[in-house]
DOGUMAR-205832 format. One record per residue (C-alpha): x, y, z; residue in three letters; residue number from 1. Coordinates in nm, 2 decimals. Layout:
% residues N
<node east="X" north="Y" up="Z" res="ALA" n="NUM"/>
...
This chain:
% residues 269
<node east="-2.50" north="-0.22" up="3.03" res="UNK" n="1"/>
<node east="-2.60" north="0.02" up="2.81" res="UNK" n="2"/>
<node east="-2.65" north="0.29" up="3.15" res="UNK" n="3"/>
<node east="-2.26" north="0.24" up="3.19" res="UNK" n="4"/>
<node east="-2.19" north="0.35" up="2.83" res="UNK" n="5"/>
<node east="-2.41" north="0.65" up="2.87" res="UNK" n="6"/>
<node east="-2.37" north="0.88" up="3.16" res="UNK" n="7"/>
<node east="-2.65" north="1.19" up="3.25" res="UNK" n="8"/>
<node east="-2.54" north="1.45" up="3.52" res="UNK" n="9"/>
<node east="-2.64" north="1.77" up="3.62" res="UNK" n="10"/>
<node east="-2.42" north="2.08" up="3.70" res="UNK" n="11"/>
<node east="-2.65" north="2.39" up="3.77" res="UNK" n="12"/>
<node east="-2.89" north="2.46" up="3.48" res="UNK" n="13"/>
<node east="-2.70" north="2.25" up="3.24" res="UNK" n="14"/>
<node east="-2.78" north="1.84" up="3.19" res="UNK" n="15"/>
<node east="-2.46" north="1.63" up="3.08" res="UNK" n="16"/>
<node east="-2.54" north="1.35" up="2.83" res="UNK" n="17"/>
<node east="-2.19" north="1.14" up="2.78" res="UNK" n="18"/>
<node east="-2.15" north="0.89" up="2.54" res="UNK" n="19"/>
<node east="-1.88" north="0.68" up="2.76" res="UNK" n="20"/>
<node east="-1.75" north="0.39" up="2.57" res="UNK" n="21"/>
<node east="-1.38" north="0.54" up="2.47" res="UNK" n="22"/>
<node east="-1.26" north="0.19" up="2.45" res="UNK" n="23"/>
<node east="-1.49" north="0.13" up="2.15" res="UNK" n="24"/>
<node east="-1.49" north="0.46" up="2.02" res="UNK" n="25"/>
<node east="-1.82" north="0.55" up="2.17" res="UNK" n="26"/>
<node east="-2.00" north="0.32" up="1.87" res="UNK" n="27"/>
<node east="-2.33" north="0.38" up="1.95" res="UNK" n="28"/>
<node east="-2.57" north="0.05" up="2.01" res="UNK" n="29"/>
<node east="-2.96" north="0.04" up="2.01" res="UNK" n="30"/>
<node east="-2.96" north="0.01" up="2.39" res="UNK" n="31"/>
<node east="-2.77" north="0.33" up="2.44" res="UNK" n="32"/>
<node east="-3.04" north="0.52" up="2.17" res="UNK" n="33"/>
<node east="-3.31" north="0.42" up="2.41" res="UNK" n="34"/>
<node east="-3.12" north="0.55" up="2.71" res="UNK" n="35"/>
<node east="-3.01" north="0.87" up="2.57" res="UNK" n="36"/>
<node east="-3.38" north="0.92" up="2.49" res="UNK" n="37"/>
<node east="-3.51" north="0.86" up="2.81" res="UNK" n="38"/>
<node east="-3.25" north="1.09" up="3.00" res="UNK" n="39"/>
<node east="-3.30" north="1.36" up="2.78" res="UNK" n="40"/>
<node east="-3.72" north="1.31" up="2.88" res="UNK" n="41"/>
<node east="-3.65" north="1.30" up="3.20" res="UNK" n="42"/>
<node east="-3.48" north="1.62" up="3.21" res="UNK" n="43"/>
<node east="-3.80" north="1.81" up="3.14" res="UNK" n="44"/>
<node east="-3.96" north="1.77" up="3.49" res="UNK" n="45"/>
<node east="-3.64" north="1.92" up="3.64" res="UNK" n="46"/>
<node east="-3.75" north="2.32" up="3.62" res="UNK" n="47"/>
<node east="-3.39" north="2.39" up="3.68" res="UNK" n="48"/>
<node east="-3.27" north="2.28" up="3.35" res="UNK" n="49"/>
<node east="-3.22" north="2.48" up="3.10" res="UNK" n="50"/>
<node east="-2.99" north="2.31" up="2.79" res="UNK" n="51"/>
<node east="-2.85" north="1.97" up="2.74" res="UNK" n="52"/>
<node east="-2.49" north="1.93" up="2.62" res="UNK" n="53"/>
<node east="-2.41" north="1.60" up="2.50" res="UNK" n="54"/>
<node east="-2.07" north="1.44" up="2.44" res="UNK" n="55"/>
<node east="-1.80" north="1.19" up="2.38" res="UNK" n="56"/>
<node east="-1.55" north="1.06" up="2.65" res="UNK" n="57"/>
<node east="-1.20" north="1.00" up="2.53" res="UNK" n="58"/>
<node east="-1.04" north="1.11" up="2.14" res="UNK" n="59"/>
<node east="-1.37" north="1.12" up="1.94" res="UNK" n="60"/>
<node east="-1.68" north="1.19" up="1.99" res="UNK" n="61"/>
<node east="-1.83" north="0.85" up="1.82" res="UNK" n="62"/>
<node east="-1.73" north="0.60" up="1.56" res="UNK" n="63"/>
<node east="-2.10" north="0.54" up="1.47" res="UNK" n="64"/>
<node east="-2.31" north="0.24" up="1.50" res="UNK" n="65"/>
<node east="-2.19" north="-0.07" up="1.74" res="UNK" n="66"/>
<node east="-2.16" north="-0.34" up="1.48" res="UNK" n="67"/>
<node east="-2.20" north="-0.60" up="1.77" res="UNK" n="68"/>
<node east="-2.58" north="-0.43" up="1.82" res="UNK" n="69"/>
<node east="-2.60" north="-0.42" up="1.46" res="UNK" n="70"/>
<node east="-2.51" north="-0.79" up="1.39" res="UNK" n="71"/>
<node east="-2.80" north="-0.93" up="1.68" res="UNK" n="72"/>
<node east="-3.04" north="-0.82" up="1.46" res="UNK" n="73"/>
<node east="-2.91" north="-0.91" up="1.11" res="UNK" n="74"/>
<node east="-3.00" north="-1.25" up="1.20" res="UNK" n="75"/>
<node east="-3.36" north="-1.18" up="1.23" res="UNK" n="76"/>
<node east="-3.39" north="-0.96" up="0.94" res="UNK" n="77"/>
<node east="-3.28" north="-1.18" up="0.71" res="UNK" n="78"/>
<node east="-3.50" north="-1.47" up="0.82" res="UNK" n="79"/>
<node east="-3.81" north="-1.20" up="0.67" res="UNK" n="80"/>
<node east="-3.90" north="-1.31" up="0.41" res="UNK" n="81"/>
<node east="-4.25" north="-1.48" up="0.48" res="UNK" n="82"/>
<node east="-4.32" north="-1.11" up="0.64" res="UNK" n="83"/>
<node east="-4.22" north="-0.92" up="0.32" res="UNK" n="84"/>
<node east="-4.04" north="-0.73" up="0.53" res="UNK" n="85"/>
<node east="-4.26" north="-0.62" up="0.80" res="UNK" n="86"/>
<node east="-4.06" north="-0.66" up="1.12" res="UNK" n="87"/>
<node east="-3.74" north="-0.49" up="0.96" res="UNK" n="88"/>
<node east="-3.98" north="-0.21" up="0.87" res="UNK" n="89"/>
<node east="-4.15" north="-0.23" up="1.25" res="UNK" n="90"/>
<node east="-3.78" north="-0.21" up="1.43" res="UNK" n="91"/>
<node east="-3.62" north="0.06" up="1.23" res="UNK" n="92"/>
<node east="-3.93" north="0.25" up="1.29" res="UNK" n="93"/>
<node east="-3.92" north="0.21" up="1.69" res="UNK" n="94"/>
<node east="-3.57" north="0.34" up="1.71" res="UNK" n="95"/>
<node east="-3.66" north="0.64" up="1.46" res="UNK" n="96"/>
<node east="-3.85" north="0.75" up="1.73" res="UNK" n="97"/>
<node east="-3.58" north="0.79" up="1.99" res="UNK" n="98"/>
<node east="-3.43" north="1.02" up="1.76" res="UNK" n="99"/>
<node east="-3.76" north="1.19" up="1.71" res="UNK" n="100"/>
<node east="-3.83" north="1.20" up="2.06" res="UNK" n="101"/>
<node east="-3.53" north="1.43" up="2.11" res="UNK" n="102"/>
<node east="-3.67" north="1.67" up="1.91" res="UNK" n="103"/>
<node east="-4.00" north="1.72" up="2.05" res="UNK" n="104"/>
<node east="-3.89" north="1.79" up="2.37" res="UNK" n="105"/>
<node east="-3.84" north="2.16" up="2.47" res="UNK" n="106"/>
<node east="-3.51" north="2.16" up="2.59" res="UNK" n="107"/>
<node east="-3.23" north="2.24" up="2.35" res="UNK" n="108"/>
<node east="-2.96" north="1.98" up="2.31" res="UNK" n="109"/>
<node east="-2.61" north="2.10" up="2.16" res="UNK" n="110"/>
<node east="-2.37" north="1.86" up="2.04" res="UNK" n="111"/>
<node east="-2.00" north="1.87" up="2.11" res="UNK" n="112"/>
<node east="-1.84" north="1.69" up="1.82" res="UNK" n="113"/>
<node east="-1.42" north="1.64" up="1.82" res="UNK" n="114"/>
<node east="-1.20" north="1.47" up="1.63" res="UNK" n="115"/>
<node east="-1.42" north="1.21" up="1.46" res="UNK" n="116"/>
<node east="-1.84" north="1.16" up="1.39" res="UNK" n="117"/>
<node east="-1.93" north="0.86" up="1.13" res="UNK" n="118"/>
<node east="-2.25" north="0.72" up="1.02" res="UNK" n="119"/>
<node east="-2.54" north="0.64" up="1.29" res="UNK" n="120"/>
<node east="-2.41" north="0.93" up="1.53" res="UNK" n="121"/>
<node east="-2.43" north="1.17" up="1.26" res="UNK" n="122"/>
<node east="-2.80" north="1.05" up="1.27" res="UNK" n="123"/>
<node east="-2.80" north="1.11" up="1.62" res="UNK" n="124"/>
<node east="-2.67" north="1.45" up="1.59" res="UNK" n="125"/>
<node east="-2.91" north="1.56" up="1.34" res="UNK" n="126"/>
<node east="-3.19" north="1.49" up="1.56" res="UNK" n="127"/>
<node east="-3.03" north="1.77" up="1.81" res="UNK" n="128"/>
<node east="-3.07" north="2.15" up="1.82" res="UNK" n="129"/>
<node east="-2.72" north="2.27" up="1.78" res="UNK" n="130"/>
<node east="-2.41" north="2.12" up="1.66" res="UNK" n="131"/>
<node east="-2.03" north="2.27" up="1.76" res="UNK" n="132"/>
<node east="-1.73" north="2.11" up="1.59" res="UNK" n="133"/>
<node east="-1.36" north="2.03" up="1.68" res="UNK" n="134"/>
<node east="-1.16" north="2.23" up="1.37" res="UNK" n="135"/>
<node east="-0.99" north="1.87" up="1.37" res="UNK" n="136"/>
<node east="-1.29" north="1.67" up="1.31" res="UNK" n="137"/>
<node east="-1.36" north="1.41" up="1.01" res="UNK" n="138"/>
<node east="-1.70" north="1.32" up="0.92" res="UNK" n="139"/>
<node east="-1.90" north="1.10" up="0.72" res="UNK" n="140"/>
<node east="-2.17" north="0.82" up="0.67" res="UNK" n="141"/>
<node east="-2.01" north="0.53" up="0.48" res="UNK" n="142"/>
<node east="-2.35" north="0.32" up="0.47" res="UNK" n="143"/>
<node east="-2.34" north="0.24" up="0.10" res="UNK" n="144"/>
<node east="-2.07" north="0.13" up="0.16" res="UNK" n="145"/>
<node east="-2.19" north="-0.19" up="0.34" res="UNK" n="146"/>
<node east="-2.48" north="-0.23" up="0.03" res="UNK" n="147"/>
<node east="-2.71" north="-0.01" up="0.33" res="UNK" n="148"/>
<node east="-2.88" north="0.29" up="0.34" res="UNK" n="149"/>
<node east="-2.87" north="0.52" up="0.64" res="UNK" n="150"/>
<node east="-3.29" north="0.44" up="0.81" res="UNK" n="151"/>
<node east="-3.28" north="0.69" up="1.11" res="UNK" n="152"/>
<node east="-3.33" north="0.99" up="0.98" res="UNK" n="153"/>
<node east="-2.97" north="1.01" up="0.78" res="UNK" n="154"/>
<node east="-3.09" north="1.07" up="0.41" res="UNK" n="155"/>
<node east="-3.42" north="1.27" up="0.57" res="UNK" n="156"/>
<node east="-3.24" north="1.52" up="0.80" res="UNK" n="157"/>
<node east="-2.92" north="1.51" up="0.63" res="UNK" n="158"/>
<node east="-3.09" north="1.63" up="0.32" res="UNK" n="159"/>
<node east="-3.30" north="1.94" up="0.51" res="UNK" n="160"/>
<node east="-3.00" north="2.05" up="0.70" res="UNK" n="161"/>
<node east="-2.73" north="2.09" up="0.43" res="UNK" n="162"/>
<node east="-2.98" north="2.07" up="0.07" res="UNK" n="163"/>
<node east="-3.02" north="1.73" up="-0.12" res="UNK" n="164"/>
<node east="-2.75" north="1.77" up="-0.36" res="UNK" n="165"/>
<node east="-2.50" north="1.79" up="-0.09" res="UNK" n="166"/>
<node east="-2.68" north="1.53" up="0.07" res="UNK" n="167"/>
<node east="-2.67" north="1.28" up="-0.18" res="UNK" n="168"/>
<node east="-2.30" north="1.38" up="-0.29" res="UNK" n="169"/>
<node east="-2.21" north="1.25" up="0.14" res="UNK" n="170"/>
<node east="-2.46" north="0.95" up="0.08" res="UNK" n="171"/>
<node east="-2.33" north="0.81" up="-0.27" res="UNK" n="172"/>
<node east="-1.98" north="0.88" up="-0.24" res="UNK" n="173"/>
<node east="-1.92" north="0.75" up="0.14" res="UNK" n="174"/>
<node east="-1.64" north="1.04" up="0.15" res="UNK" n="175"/>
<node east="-1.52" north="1.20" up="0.47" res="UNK" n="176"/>
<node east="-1.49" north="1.53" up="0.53" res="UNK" n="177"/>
<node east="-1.34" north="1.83" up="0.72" res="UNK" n="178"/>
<node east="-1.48" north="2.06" up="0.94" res="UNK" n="179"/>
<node east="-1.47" north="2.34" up="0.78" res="UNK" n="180"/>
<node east="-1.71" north="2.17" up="0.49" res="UNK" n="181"/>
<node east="-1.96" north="2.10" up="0.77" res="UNK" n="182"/>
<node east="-1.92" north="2.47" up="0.87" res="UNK" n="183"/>
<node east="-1.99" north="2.56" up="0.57" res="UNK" n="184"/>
<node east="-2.22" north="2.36" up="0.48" res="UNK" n="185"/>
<node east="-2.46" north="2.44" up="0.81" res="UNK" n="186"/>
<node east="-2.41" north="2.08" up="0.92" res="UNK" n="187"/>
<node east="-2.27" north="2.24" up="1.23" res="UNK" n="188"/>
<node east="-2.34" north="2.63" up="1.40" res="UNK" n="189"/>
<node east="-1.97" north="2.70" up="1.48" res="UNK" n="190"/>
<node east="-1.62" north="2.49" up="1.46" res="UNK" n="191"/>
<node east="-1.34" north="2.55" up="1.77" res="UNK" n="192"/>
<node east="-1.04" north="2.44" up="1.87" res="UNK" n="193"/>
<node east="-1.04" north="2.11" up="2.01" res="UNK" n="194"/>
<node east="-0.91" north="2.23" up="2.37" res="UNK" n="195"/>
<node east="-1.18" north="2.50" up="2.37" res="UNK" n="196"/>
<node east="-1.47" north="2.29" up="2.27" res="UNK" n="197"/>
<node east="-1.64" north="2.21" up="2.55" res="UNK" n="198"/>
<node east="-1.58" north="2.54" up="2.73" res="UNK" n="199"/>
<node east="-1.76" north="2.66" up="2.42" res="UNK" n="200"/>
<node east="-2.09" north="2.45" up="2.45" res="UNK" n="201"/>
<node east="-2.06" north="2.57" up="2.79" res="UNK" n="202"/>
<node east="-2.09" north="2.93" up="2.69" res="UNK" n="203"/>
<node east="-2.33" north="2.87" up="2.48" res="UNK" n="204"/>
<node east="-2.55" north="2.69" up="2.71" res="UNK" n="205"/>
<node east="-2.50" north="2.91" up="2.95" res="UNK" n="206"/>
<node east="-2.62" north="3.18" up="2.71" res="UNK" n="207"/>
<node east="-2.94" north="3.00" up="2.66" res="UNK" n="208"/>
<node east="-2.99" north="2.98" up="3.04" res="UNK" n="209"/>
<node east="-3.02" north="3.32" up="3.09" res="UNK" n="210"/>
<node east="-3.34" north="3.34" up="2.80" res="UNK" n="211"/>
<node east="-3.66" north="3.26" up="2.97" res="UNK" n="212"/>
<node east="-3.68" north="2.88" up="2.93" res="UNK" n="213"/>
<node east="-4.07" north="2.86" up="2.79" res="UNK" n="214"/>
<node east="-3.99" north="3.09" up="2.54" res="UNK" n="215"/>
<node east="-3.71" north="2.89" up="2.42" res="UNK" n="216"/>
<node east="-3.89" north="2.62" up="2.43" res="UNK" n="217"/>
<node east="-4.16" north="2.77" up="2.22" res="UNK" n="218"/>
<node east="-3.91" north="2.85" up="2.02" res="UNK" n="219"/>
<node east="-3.79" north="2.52" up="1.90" res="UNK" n="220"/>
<node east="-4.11" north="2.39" up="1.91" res="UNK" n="221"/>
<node east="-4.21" north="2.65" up="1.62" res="UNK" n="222"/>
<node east="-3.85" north="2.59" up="1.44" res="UNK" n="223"/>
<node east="-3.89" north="2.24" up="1.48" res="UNK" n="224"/>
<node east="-4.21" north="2.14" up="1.35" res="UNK" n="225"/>
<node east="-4.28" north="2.44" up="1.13" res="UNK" n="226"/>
<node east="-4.00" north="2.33" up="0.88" res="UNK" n="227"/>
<node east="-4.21" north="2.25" up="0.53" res="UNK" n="228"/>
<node east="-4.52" north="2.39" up="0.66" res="UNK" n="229"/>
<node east="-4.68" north="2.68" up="0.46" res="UNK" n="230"/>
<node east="-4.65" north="3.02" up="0.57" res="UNK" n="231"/>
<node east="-5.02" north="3.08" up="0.75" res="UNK" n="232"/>
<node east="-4.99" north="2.74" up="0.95" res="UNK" n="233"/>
<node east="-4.56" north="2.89" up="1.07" res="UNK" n="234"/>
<node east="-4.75" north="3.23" up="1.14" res="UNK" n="235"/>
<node east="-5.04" north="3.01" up="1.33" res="UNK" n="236"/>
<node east="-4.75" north="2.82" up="1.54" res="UNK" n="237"/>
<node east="-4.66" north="3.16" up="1.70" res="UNK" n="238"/>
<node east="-4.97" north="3.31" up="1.73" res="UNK" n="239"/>
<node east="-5.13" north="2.99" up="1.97" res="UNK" n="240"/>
<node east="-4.78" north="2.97" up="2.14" res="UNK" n="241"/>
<node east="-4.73" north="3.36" up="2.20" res="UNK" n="242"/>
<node east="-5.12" north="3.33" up="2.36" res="UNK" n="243"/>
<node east="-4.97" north="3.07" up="2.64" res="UNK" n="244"/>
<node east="-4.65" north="3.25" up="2.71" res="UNK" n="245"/>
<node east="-4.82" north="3.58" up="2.75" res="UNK" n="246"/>
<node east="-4.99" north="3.44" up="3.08" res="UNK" n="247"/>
<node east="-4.69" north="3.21" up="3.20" res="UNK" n="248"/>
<node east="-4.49" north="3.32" up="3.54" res="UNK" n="249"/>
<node east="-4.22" north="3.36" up="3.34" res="UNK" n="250"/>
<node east="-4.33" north="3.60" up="3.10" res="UNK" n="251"/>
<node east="-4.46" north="3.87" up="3.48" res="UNK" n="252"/>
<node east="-4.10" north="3.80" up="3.58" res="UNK" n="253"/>
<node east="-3.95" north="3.92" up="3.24" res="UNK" n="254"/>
<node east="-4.09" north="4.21" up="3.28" res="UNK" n="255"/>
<node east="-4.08" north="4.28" up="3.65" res="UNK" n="256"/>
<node east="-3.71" north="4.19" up="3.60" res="UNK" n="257"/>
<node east="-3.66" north="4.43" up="3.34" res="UNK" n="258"/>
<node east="-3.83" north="4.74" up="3.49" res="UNK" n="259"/>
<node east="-3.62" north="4.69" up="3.87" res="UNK" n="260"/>
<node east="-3.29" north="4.66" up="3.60" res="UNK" n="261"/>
<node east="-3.22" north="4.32" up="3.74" res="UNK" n="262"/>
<node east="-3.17" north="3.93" up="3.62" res="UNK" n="263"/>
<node east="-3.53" north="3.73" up="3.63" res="UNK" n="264"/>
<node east="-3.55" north="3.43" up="3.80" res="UNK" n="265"/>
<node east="-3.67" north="3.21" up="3.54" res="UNK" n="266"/>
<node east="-3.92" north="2.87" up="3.70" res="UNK" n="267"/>
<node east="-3.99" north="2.77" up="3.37" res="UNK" n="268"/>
<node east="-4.36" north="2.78" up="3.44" res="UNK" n="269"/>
């Protein structure tokens, strides 16, 4: 079911992830994480690929967690207690690591966010590269709300991306918010109008295509993993990365490409 509500396809160097449950609001269920993981994984052994755009189908791009996922595994968590805890602790960590998973991988992945973005796909967004914004869009994570805490990543990459105090004012309040707060806030790169969205994350994509590929994905890589490391280990990151790219294909055809004044043809190799 859940390879219904999420939909991969690929059109030239750009890999469509769509979140297709318009009928529900896109709500996000545990199924669906998985599978959005594993397509964007599978995009890296397609040398063609350059950028992953993700999106919602219909009015908004998602109304957070599926509450029906959600409620199959209340059940079980609350029949714990002779584990102390142990197998809530054991599933929230498997499906942090879709979310991580989506940032190790060297592609970039740019959300297209309209019209509305609560709770667990906020989470989800987080653990992309770039974020772009209907002007229209409300946002917010209302998990305190329901005597919860957001467990996949929320309070961790909420906190890094827009500062703690921010952070905690999203978290304790359960607020919503415009887009222009997430603009300026740096919860999102750039806000558009809502019929020009996706032509924009288009553009940009298409911007990143034209960059040699390994670089870029160097370059997150660094970004990436480099945040909260001291200044020596960042500076180490780009030295042992620079040292591959400097004998990669891509890095002769750069430069053959740029002496015969034409476009290189990138293999990502």
């Amino acid at each position: 079911m859940s390879e219904d509500h999420v939909i991969g396809e690929k059109k030239g160097n750009i890999y469509y992830i769509t979140l297709n449950r318009p009928d529900k609001r896109n709500a996000i269920s545990f199924d669906m994480l998985i599978k959005i993981s594993e397509l964007a994984e599978e995009v890296v052994f397609d040398p063609e690929i350059r950028a992953i755009i993700v999106k919602g189908e219909g009015k908004i791009f998602s109304a957070g967690v599926d509450f029906n996922s959600l409620a199959m595994l209340v059940g079980r968590f609350m029949g714990d207690e002779a584990t102390g805890g142990a197998s809530i602790r054991a599933d929230i960590f498997k499906y942090q690591q879709y979310l991580n998973r989506l940032e190790s991988i060297e592609i970039p992945i740019i959300c297209a966010i309209q019209e509305r973005i609560y709770g667990m796909a906020v989470e989800f967004t987080l653990a992309c590269d770039i974020r772009l914004m209907s002007d229209d869009c409300i946002w917010g994570m209302k998990e305190l709300k329901f005597g919860v805490i957001p467990d996949l990543g929320g309070t961790a990459r909420l906190s890094k991306t827009i500062g703690q105090s921010r952070a905690l004012e999203v978290l304790a309040t359960g607020k919503m918010y415009d887009a222009k707060t997430a603009l300026d806030w740096g919860l999102v790169n750039h806000i558009y109008p809502k019929a020009d969205l996706f032509s924009e994350a288009e553009k940009l994509a298409n911007d990143i295509a034209k960059m040699a590929p390994v670089a870029v994905g160097a370059v997150k890589k660094i970004v990436k993993r480099g945040e909260g490391v001291d200044l020596m280990t960042h500076l180490d990151m780009e030295v042992n990365l620079q040292s591959q790219i400097l004998r990669s294909e891509d890095f002769k055809e750069g430069v053959q490409a740029l002496m015969e004044k034409r476009d290189p043809n990138w293999k990502r190799r």
